[in-house]
N, C-alpha and C positions, 0 to 999 in steps of 0.2 A: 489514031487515038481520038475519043469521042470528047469535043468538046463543050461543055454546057453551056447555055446560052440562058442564064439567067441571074437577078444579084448577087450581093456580094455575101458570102457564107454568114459572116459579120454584121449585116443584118436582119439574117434570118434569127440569130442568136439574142439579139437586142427585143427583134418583135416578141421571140416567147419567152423573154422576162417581163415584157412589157402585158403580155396576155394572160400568162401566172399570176403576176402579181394583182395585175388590175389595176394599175397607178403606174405615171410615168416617174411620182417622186421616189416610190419604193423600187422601181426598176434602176431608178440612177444610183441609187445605195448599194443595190447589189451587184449592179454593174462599173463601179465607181465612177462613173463622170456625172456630169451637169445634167439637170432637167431637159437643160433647153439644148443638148447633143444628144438624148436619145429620141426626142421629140423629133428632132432635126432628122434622127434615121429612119424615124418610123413613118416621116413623110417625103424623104425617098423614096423607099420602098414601096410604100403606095402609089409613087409616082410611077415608077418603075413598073410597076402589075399592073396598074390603071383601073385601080378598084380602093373603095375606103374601107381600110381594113379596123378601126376604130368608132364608135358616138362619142362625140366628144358634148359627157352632158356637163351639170355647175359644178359637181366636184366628183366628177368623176367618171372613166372612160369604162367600156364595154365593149365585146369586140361585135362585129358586125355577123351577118349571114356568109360570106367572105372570110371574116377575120377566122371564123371557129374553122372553118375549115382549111385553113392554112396551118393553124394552131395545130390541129389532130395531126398532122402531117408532120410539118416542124419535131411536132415532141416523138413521131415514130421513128423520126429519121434519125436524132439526136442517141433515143435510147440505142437504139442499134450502132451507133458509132462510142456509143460508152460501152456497150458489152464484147463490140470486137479490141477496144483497145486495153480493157479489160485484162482480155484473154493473151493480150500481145504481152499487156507487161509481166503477167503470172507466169508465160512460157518462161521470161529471162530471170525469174528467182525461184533458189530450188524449193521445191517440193514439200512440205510439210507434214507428216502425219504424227498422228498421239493413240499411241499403246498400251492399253489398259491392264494391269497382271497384279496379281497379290504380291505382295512384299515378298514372301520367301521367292516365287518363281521369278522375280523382278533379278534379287538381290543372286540366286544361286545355278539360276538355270542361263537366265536370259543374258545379264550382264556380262558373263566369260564370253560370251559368244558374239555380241555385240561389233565387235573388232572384225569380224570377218564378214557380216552384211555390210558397215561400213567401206570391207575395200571393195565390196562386189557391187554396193551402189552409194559412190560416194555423193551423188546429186540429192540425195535424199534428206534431210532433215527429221531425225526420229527424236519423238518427244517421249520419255517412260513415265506414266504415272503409277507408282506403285503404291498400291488400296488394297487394305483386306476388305474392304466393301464389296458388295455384288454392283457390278456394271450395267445401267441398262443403256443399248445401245443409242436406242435411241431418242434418248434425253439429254445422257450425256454427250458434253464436248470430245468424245473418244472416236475415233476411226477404227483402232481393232483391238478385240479385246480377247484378252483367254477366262474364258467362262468354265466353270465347271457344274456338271449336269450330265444331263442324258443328251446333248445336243439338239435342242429345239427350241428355239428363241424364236417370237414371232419378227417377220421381216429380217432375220438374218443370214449369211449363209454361212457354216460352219462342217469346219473339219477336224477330227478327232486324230489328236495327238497323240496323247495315250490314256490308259483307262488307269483305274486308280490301284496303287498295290502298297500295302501298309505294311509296313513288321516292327519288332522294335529293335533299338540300335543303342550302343554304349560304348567307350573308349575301350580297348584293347586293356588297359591297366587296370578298370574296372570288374572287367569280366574275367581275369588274374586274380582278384581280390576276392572275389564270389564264384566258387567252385560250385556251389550248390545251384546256380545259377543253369536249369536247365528245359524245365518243362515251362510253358505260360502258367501253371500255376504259383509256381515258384517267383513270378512278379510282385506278388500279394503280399510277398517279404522284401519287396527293395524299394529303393526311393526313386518312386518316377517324378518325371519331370510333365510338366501338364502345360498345355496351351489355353490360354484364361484369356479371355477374353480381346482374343485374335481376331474378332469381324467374322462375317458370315457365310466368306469363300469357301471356307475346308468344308463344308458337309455336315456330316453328320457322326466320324468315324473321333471318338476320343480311346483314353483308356477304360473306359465303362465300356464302351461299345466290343474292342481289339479283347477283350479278357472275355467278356460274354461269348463271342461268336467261336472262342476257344477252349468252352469249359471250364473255364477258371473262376467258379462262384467262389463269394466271401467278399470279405471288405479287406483292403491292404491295410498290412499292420503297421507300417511305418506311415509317418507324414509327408505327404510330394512336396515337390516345389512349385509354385504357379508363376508364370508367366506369359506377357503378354504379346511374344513377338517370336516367329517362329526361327528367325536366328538366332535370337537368344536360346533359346530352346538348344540347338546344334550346338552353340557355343559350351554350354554346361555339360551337354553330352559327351562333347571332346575334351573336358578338364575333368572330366570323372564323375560329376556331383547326382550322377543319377540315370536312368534308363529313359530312352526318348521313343516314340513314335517315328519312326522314318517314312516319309515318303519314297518309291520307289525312284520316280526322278529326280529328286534330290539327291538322295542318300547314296544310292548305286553307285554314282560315282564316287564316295567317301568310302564305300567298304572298297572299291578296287586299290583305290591310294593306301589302305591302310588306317585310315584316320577313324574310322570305327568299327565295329563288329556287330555281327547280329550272334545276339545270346542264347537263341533259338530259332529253330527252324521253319517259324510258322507264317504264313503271311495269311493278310484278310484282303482279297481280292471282290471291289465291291461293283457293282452293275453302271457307274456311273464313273464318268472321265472327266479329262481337261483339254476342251476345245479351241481353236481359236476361230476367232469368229468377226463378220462384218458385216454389215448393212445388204442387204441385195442389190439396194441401188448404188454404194459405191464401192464392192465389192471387185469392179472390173477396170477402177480407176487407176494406172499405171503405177502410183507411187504403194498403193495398197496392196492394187496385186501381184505388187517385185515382193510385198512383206511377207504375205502370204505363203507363196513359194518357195522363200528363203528358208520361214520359220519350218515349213514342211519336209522340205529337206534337210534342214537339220536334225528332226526327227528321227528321218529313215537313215541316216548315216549312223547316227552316235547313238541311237537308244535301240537296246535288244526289245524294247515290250512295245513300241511302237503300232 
């Protein structure tokens, strides 16, 4: 084993507080001892190299042609022993990332599922921020986000989950109650339920848009309901009070359960998805890309439109 043959670590550390600061009195402050014990090391040290490593002018020190270049050295060596030890104590706590998703996919996709990345990585630390906001990666404090678009975010890398399929959806008791209930024109007599001012995630796709792309011109005769939160929205759907916009990832599982119905047969299939998505540059980071893959395979298992 390779022995070094030079002082002591301790007051290498003393000198570049003493060269930083530029004052022996400010180095004793941040060093906590006396004036005259850092003094005392700094002229060791010097003794020790055999070279004057300070001017000592009327108030005040400067380091020598010697001192700076001990100093450049010192403070490279130090950095690199704060970035390995750094690195030492991050390996022993787990992993952190933050998951950026709109409230409905937060609240009806993600969170049932949740349970089962946790046992497949329980080292992991998942944070969910759920935002009807648009995410930009790289601003925000987020690691991975489910974007929706045509997948092309500058700097990020992204993979398409699934693309978007719209119908409309009503409680089973509902659609019992309204026989007449059969064509998309036939909406224009009931009470939809609207998503008012939800954030800027969903697009473009409301009931103005799902009626037009289906023929069904005129103004609806009755008055919707508006709200602001697309669970509420499913909530109202599932107690009766009106016809909903269904997403197909949402929803599809709710028509299989029973818990609602599509009152026709029509879906608006539009050219634009729901990606999830990460930086390029930390895209390949272990804890991100376990999420990644999880989220992807959850996908291909459980969704037919994937």
């Amino acid at each position: 084993m390779k022995r070094y043959t030079m002082p002591s670590l301790s007051l290498f550390h003393t000198f570049e507080v003493v060269a930083r600061r530029k004052s022996f009195t400010l180095a004793a402050d941040e060093l906590c001892l006396t004036q005259s014990a850092v003094s005392r090391q700094i002229k060791a040290l010097e003794e020790q190299l055999g070279v004057a490593l300070f001017r000592r002018l009327h108030r005040a020190i400067e380091p020598t042609a010697e001192g700076r270049r001990l100093f450049e050295s010192v403070t490279r060596g130090l950095q690199e022993i704060e970035t390995c030890v750094t690195g030492l104590r991050a390996a022993t706590v787990n992993p952190q990332i933050t998951v950026a998703a709109s409230v409905a996919f937060s609240y009806f996709w993600l969170m049932p599922r949740l349970e089962r990345f946790s046992a497949r990585h329980p080292e992991i630390d998942l944070r969910i921020l759920a935002t009807d906001q648009r995410v930009d990666l790289r601003q925000e404090g987020v690691d991975v986000a489910i974007l929706y678009g045509v997948g092309l975010w500058e700097g990020a890398r992204t993979h398409l989950l699934f693309g978007e399929r719209v119908y409309p959806v009503c409680s089973p008791e509902y659609l019992r109650s309204h026989p007449e209930l059969r064509a998309p024109s036939d909406m224009l007599d009931q009470t939809l339920l609207h998503l008012d001012g939800g954030g800027n995630i969903w697009g473009g796709v409301d009931w103005r848009v799902w009626l037009a792309t289906q023929g069904a011109t005129g103004q609806p005769v009755r008055r919707g309901v508006r709200l602001n939160s697309y669970p509420m929205i499913i909530q109202a759907a599932e107690a009766g009070r009106g016809v909903a916009l269904g997403w197909s990832y949402i929803t599809d599982p709710m028509l299989a359960e029973g818990r609602l119905v599509r009152p026709v047969d029509k879906v608006l299939e539009t050219r634009e998805g729901y990606y999830v998505g990460a930086l390029e540059k930390d895209a390949d980071v272990p804890a991100i890309a376990s999420f990644l893959q999880w989220i992807r395979g959850e996908v291909a298992e459980n969704s037919p439109h994937a």
